[in-house]
C-alpha positions in Angstrom: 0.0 0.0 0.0 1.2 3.5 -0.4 2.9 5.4 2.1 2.3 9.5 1.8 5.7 10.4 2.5 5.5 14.5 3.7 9.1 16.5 3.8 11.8 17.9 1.9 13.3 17.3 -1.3 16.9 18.8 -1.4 20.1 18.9 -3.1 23.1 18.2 -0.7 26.2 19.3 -1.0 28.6 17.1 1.2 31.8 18.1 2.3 34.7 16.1 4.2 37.0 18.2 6.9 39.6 15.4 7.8 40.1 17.2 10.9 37.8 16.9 14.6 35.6 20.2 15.0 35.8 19.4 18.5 40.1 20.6 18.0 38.9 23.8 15.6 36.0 25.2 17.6 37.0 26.5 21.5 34.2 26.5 23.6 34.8 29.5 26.3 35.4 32.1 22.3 31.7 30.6 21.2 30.4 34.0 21.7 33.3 35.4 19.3 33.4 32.4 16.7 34.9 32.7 13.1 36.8 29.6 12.0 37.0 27.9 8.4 37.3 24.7 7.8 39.1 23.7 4.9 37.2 20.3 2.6 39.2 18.7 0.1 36.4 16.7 -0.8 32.8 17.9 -1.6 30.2 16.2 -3.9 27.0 17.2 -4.7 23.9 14.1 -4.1 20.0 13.8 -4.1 18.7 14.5 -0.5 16.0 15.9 1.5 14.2 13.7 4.0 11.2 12.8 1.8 13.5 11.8 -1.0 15.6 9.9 1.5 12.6 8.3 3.3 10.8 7.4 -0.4 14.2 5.8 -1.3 14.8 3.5 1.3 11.1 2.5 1.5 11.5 2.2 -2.8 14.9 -0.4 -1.9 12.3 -2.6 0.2 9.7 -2.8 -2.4 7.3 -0.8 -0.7 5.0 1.7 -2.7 6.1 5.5 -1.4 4.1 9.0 -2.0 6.6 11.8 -1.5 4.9 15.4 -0.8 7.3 18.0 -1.9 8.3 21.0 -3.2 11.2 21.7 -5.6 12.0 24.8 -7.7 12.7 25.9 -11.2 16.2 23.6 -10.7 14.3 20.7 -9.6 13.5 19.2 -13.0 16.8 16.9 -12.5 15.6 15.3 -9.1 11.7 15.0 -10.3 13.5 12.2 -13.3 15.4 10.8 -11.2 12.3 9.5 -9.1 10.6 8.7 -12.0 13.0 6.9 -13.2 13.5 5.2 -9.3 9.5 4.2 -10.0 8.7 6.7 -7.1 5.7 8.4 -8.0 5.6 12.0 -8.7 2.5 12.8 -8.4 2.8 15.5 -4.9 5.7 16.8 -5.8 5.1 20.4 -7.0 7.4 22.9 -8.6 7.3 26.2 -7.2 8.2 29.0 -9.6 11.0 31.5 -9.3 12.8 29.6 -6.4 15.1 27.2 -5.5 14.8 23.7 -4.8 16.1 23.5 -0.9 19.9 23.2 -0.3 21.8 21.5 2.2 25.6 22.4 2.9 26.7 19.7 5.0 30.4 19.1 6.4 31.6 16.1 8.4 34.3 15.2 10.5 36.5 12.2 11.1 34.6 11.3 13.6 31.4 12.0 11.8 30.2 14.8 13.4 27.9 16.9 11.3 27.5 21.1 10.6 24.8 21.8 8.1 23.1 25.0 6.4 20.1 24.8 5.2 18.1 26.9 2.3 14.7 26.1 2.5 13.7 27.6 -0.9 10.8 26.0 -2.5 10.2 23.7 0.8 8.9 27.2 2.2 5.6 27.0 -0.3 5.1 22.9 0.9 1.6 23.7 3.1 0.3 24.5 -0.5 -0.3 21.0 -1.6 -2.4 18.9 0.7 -3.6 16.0 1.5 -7.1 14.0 1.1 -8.5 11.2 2.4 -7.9 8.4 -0.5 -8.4 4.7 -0.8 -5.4 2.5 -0.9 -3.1 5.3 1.4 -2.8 3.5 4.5 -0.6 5.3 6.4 1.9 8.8 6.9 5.1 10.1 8.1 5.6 14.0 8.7 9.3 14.5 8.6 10.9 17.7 8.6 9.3 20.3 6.4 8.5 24.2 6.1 6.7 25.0 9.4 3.2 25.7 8.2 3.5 22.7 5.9 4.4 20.1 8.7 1.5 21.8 11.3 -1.4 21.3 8.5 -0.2 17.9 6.8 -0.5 16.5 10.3 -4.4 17.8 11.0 -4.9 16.8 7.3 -3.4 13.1 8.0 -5.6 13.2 11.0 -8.6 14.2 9.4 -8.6 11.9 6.6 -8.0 8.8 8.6 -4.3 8.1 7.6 -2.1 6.8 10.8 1.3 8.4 10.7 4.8 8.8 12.1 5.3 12.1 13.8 8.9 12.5 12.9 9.9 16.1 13.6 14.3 15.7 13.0 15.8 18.6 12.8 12.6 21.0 12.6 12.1 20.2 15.8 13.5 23.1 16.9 10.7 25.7 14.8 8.3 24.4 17.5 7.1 25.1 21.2 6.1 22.7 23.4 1.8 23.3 22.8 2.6 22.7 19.2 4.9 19.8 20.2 2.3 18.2 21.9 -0.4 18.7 19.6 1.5 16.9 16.8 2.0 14.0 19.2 -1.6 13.7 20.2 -2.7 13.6 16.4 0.2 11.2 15.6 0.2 6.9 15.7 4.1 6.9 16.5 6.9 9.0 17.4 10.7 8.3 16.2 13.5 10.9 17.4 17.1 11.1 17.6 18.8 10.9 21.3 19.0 14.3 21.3 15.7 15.6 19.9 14.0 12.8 22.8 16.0 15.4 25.6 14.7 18.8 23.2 10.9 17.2 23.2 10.6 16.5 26.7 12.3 19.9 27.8 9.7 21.8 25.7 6.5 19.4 26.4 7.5 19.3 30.1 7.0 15.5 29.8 9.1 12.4 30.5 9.5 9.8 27.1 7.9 6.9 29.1 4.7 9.7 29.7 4.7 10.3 25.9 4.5 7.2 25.1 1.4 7.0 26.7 -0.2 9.5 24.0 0.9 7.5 20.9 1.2 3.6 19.7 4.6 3.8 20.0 7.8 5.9 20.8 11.3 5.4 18.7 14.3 7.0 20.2 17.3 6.0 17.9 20.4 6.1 19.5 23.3 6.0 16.7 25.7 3.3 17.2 23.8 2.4 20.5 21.1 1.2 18.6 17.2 2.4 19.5 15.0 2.4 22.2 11.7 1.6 21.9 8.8 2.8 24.1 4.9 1.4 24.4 3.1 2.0 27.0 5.6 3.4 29.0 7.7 0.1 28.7 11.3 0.3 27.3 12.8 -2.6 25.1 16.6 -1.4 23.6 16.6 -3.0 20.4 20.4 -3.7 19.8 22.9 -2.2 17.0 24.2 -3.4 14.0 27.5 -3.2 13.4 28.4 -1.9 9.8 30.5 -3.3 7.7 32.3 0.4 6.8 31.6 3.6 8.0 31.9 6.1 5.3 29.0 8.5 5.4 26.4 9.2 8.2 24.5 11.1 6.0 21.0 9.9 5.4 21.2 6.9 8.1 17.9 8.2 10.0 15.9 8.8 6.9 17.0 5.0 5.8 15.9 3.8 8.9 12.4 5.5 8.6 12.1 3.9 5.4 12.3 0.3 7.4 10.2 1.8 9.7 7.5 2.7 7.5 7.9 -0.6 5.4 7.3 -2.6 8.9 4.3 -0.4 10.2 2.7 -0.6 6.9 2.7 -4.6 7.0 1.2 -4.2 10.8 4.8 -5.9 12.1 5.4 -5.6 16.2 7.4 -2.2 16.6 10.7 -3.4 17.7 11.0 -5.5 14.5 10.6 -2.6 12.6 13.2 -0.7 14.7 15.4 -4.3 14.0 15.1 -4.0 10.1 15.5 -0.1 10.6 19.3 -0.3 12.5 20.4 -2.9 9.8 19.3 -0.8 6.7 20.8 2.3 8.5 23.9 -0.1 9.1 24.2 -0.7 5.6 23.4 2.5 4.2 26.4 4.2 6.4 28.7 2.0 4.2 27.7 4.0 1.6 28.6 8.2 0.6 25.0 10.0 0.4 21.5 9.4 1.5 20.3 7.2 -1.8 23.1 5.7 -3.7 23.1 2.2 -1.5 20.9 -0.6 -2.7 18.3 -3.3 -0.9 16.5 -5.7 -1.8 13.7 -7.9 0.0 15.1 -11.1 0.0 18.5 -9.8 1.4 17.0 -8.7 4.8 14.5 -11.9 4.3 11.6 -10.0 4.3 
């Protein structure tokens, strides 16, 4: 069944600093930073979360919807999903801007500094979504601000179960709106860090916010993921990668497995299972969609 996939599609531009930012940036001069960091390597790759996300459900076989915006440059990434057999169909170009951009630079250790232009992502709450036979079930991953506050009321409204998956947007939001996308959501999945930002701002614990949804994902890297229902923890282990090359994209692969589990009503710590070993396997490879999966690999 289809999956209605709502976030950004973006061009990333990936550079490597062979250094540790943790040796370049001084913490007591924070308040008088300028440093440069210099990137012999930089490459230029498909990105955004709902391109990600569509990918990685696309690798497993599942059927994804993206709902996205690109600009007048986006032409390029709009073939290339076509050609992936991702459907097209909500992704909208927006005149006169650009598709959004990510500048992203990691360390040896992979630490990550991005910038982000939102460009065309900025006109997403344009395009929305309707109640539709066959579309089963959601994810609202991060997104222009308007667009990620009225595709989750339209999700609701139209019957469609989704992930609440706020990544790094999580910040554009207070805790009231925080906690209204988790009472109209089925499931939650954050990072460690966004878990710590979601309870500071909601003023509640994870085990009590599990209590508002199906289920509560709180990935934790190499660490592997917790999973919370009903209050109850299970840590569903790591997998160890074979190489570690490139971080980027890793969560979005792993809401791919998720979505590719929930849509085929699986327990959620087996989807969090199938979502550290695609994540495992995607870090072996550089950008967020050039690995590939198939079904009978992960013995689905």
């Amino acid at each position: 069944m289809p999956a209605v996939i709502c976030g950004s599609l973006a061009f990333d531009t990936i550079m490597t600093f062979e250094g540790r930012f943790a040796e370049q940036i001084l913490p007591d001069q924070l308040h008088i930073l300028n440093v440069s960091f210099l990137v012999p390597a930089l490459r230029r790759e498909f990105g955004g979360c709902a391109g990600n996300i569509a990918y990685s459900l696309r690798q497993l076989g599942g059927t994804p919807l993206p709902m996205a915006t690109v600009g007048s440059d986006g032409a390029e990434y709009v073939a290339r999903l076509d050609t992936l057999g991702i459907s097209t169909e909500f992704v909208r170009e927006v005149e006169g801007a650009y598709t959004a951009q990510a500048m992203i630079m990691t360390d040896r250790d992979n630490n990550q500094i991005t910038a982000f232009h939102p460009g065309a992502m900025g006109q997403a709450h344009t395009t929305q979504i309707a109640a539709r036979a066959g579309i089963n079930i959601g994810i609202i991953s991060p997104d222009g601000r308007d667009a990620m506050l009225q595709h989750a009321d339209q999700l609701k409204a139209a019957g469609i179960p989704f992930v609440f998956d706020p990544g790094q947007g999580l910040p554009m939001f207070d805790g009231k709106d925080l906690a209204h996308f988790v009472e109209l959501a089925t499931w939650v999945t954050v990072n460690d860090y966004e878990a710590k930002l979601l309870c500071d701002r909601t003023g509640l614990s994870i085990a009590e916010l599990s209590k508002r949804v199906e289920g509560l994902i709180v990935t934790l890297g190499a660490e592997g993921c917790e999973v919370w229902v009903a209050s109850e923890k299970t840590l569903v282990p790591p997998v160890k990668a074979a190489e570690v090359v490139d971080p980027t994209g890793c969560g979005d692969a792993f809401r791919g497995a998720l979505l590719f589990g929930l849509e085929k009503g699986w327990p959620l710590a087996r989807c969090a299972e199938l979502g550290n070993r695609v994540g495992a396997h995607k870090i072996a490879y550089r950008g967020g969609q050039n690995y590939t999966l198939g079904a009978e690999q992960f013995d689905l």
